[in-house]
C-alpha positions, 0 to 999 in steps of 0.5 A, a space after each residue: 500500500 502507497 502511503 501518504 504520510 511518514 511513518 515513524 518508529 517510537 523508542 519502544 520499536 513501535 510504528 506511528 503515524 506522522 504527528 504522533 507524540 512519540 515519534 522518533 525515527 523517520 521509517 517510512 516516508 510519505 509515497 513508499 509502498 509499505 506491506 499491508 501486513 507491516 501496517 496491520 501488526 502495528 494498527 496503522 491500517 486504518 489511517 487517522 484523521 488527518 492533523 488538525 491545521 494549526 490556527 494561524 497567528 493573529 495579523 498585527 494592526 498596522 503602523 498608523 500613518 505618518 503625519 509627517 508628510 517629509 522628513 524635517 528640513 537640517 538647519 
């Protein structure tokens, strides 16, 4: 099966789905062709719903306008 997502292994010799707390080594990368008897043992068959995106950071309010319409003149 064509994967879409990574595939970690944990410190515990498990396999993780990409976004998984205690991924810690990349073994499969999104696109490889893993064996659907790999995925059932470790119970990654069914795929997860996807990550939630996260929410983006809020815009800063703009620097109100100059007054000044030219720099002051050197004297």
């Amino acid at each position: 099966m064509k994967i879409d997502r990574h595939i970690w292994r944990t410190e515990n010799n498990d396999l993780v789905w990409h976004g998984h707390p205690d991924a810690a080594f990349l073994e499969h990368p999104a696109g490889d062709d893993v064996a659907d008897s790999i995925l059932k043992r470790h119970g990654l068959l069914k795929k997860p719903d996807p990550a939630p995106e996260p929410e983006p950071a809020p815009k800063a309010a703009p620097q109100p306008a100059s007054k000044m319409s030219r720099p002051p003149r050197n004297k």
